[in-house]
Backbone as JSON, one array per atom type, in Angstrom:
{
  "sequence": "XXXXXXXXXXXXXXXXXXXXXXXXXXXXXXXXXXXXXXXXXXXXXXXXXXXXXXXXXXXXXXXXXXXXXXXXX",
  "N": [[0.85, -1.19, 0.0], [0.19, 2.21, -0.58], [2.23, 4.93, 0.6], [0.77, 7.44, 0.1], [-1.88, 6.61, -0.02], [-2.8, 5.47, 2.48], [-2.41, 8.64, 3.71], [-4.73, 9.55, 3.08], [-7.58, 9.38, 4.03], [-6.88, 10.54, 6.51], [-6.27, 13.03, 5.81], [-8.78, 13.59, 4.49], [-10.37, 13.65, 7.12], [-8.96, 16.17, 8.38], [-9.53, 17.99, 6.98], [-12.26, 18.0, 6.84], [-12.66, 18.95, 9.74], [-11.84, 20.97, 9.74], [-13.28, 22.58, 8.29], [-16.24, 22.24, 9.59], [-15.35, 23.44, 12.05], [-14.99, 25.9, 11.29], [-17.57, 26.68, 10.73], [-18.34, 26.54, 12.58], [-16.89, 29.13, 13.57], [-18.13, 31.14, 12.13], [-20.91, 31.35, 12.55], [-20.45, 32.08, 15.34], [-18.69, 34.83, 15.51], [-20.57, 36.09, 14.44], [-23.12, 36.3, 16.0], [-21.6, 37.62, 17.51], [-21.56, 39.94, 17.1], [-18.98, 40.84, 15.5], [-18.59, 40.06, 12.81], [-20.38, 41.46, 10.51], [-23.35, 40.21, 9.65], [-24.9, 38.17, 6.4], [-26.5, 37.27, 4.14], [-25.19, 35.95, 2.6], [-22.79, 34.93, 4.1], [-24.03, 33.59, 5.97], [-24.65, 31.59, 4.52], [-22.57, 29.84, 3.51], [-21.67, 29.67, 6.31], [-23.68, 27.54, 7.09], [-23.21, 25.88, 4.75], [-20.49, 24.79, 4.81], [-20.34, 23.94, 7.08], [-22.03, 21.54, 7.02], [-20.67, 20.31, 4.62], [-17.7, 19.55, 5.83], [-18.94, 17.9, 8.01], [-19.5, 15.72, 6.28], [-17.24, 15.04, 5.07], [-15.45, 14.46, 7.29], [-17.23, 12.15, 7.83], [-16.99, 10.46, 5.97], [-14.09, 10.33, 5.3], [-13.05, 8.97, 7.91], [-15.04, 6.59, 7.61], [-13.52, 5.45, 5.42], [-10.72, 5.28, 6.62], [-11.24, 3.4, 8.75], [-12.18, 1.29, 7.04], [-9.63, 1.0, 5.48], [-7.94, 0.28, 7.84], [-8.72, -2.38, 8.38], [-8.7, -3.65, 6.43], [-5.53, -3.68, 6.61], [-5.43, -5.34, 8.85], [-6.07, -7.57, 7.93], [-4.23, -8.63, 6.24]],
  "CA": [[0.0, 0.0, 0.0], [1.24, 3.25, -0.81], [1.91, 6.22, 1.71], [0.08, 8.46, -0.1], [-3.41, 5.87, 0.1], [-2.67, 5.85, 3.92], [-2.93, 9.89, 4.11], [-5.84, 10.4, 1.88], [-8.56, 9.47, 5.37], [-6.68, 11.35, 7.48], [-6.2, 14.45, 4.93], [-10.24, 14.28, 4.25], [-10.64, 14.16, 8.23], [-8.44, 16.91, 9.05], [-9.99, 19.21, 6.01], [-13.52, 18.22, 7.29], [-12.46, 19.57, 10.97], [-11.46, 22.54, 9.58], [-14.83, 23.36, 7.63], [-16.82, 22.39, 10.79], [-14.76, 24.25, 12.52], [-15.33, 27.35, 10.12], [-18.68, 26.51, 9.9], [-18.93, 27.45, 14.2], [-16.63, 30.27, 14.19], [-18.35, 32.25, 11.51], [-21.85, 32.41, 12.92], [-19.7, 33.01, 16.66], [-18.23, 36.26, 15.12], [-21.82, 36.99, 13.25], [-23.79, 36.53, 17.38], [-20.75, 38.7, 19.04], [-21.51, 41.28, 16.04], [-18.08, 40.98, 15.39], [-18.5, 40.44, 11.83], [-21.98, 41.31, 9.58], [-24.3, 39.08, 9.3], [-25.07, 38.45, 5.53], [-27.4, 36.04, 3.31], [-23.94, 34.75, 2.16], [-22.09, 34.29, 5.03], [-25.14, 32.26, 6.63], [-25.05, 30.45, 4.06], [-21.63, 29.94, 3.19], [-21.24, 28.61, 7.33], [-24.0, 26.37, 6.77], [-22.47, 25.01, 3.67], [-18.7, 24.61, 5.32], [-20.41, 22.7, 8.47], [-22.45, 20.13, 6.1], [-19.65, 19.59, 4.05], [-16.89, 19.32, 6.92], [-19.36, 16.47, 8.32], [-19.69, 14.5, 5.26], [-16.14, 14.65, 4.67], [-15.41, 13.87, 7.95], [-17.35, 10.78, 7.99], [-16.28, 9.83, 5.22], [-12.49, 9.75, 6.32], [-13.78, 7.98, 8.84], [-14.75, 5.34, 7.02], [-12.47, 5.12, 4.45], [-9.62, 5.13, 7.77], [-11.31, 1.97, 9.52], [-11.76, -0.04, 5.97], [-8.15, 0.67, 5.5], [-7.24, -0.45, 9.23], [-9.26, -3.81, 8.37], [-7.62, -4.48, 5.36], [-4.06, -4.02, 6.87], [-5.19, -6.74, 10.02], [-6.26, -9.0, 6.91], [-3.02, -8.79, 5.69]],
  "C": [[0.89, 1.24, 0.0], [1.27, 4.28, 0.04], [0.91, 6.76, 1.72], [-1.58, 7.75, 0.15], [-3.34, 6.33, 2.07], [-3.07, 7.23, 4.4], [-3.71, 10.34, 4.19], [-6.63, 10.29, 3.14], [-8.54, 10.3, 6.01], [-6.72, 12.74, 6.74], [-7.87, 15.28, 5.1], [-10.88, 14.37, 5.71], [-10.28, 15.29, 9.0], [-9.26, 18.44, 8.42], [-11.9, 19.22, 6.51], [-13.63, 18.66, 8.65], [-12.19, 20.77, 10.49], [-12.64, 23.63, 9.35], [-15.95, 23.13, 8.77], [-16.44, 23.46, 12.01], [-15.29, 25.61, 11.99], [-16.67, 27.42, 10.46], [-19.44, 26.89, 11.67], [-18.89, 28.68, 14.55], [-17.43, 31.31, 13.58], [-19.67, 32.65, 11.96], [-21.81, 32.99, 14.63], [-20.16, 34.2, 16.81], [-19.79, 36.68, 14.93], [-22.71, 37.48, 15.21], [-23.01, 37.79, 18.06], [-20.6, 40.09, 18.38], [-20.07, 41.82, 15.77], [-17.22, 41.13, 13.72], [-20.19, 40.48, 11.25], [-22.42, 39.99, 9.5], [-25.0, 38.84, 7.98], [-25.73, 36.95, 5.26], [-26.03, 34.78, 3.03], [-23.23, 34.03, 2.95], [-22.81, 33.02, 5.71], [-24.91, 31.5, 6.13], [-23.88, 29.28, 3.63], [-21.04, 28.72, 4.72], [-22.21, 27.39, 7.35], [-23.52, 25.2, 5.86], [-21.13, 24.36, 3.84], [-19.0, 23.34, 6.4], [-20.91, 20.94, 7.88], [-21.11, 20.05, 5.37], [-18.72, 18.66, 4.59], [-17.66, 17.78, 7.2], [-19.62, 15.58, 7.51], [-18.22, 14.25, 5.33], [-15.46, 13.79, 5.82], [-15.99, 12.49, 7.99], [-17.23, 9.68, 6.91], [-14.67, 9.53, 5.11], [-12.32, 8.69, 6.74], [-14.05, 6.27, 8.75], [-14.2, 4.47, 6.51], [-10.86, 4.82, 5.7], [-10.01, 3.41, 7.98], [-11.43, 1.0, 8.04], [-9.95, -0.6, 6.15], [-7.47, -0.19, 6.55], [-7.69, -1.8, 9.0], [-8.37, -4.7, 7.1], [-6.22, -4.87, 5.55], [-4.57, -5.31, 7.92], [-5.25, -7.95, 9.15], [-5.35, -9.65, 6.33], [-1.99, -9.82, 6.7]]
}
């Protein structure tokens, strides 16, 4: 198996923490009126948090296959 297969789970778990992440701080800032509150931005942190959690659990998945396939080995 190749390094780079090994990363790819963890890559799409770290990038879907990020957009969940994003996807808290921005309506934070928007409550502490720290930044505007806009049609886009709403929509923009909704769209970052759903994503983030798909990607995330898809990682996720794609991680524990991988871990099953190496014990098979």
């Amino acid at each position: 198996m190749k390094l780079e297969d090994e990363k790819q789970p963890r890559r799409l778990i770290l990038i879907g923490f990020v957009l969940v992440t994003l996807g808290m701080v921005f309506p934070f800032l928007m409550v502490m009126q720290i930044v505007e509150s806009t049609f886009f931005l709403n929509f923009l942190s909704f769209a970052a948090s759903v994503a983030g959690l798909f990607l995330g659990l898809i990682g996720g998945a794609l991680y524990v296959k991988m871990s099953q396939k190496d014990k098979k080995k």
